[in-house]
C-alpha positions in Angstrom: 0.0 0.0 0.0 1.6 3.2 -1.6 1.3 5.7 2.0 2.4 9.2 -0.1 2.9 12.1 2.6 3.8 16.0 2.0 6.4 17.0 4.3 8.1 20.6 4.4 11.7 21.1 6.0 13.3 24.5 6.8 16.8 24.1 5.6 19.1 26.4 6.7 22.3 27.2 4.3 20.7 28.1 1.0 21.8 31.0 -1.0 20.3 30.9 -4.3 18.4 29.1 -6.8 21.4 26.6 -7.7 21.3 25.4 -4.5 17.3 24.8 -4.2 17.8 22.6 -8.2 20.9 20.6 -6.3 18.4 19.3 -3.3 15.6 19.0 -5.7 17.6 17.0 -7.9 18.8 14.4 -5.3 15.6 14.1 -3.9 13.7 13.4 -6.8 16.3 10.8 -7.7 15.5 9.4 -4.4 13.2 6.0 -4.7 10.0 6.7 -2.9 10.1 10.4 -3.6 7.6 11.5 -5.8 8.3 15.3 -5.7 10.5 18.2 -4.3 10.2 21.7 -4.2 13.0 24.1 -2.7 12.5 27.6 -2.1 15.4 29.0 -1.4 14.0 32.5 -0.5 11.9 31.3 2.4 14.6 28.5 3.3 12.6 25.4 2.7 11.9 22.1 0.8 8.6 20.6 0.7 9.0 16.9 0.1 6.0 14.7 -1.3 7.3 10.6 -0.6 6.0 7.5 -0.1 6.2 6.7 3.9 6.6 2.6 2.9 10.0 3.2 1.1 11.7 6.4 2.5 11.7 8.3 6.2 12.1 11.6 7.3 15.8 11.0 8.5 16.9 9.9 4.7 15.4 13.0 3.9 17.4 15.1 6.4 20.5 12.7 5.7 20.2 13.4 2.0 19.9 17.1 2.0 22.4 17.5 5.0 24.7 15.3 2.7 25.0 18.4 0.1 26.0 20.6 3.4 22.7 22.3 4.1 21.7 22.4 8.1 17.9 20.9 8.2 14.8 21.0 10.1 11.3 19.8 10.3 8.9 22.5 9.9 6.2 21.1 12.2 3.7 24.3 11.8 2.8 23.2 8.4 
């Protein structure tokens, strides 16, 4: 059973729209991730994945791989 959540993360360390296509990129290249979307103005990612093949910490583990500090928005 496909579980498919929308998640957003404040990610601290962005500077401009390279940045936001480099986490998009990896994340979308990410099995279970059906969609990313970083916004590198406001500081954040919103992630849509599938709960049954990829957490929340591979999320944060990916895009703190590329060097970006990264935290759960839980307000939204």
């Amino acid at each position: 059973m496909t579980t498919i959540v929308k998640k957003r993360f404040k990610v601290d360390g962005l500077n401009c729209t390279a940045c936001a296509i480099l986490i998009d990129g990896e994340l979308e290249n990410t099995e279970g991730v059906k969609c990313a979307s970083t916004n590198y103005a406001k500081a954040e990612c919103e992630v849509e994945f599938d709960e049954t093949k990829v957490e929340e910490k591979d999320i944060k583990k990916i895009i703190e791989s590329l060097g970006y500090t990264v935290n759960l928005d839980d307000n939204r």
